[in-house]
N, C-alpha and C positions, 0 to 999 in steps of 0.2 A: 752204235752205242755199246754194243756188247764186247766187241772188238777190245772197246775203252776201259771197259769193267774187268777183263780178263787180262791187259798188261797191268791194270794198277794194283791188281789183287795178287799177279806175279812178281813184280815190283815190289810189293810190300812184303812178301813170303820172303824174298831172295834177304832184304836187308835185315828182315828179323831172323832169320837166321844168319847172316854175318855178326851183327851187333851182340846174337849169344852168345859166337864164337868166341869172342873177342872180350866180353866182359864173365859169362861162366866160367872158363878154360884158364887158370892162372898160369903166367908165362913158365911158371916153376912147375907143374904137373905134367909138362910136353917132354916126353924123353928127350935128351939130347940128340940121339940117332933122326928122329924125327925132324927138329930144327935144323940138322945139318944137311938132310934131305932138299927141305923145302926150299934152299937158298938158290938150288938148281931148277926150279919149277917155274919160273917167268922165262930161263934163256930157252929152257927147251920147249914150252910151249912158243915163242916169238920162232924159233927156229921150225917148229912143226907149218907155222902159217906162213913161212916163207916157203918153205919145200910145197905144200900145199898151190902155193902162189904160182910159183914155176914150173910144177907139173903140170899145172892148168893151160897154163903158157904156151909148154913146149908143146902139150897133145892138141892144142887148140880148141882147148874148151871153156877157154873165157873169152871172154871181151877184150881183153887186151893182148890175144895173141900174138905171139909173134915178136915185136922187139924187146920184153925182157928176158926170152932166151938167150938175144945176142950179147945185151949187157952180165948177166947172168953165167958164159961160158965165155 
């Protein structure tokens, strides 16, 4: 039960701070530098968990060793 108490109380921190983010912060006060940044911030995090993936891979330290190396090189 405690376990239950402490994702939903994680849960509910994460989205009220999203929901400030997103209603405090007017689209107009984020420097441009900033917005042109963040448009690269999904390819290179998705990029970071695939290198993650395949080093895992290649050293054999997942579970799925071994054939997404060969697909992969």
């Amino acid at each position: 039960m405690r376990t239950l108490i402490a994702f939903v109380i994680g849960g509910a921190a994460t989205w009220v701070l999203r929901i400030a983010f997103i209603t405090l912060v007017p689209h107009s006060r984020i420097p441009s530098a900033l917005t042109r940044s963040l448009r690269h911030a999904a390819p290179a995090a998705f990029g970071a968990l695939v290198a993650v993936s395949v080093h895992g891979a290649a050293t054999g330290d997942s579970q799925i060793a071994g054939w997404p190396v060969v697909a992969a090189t």
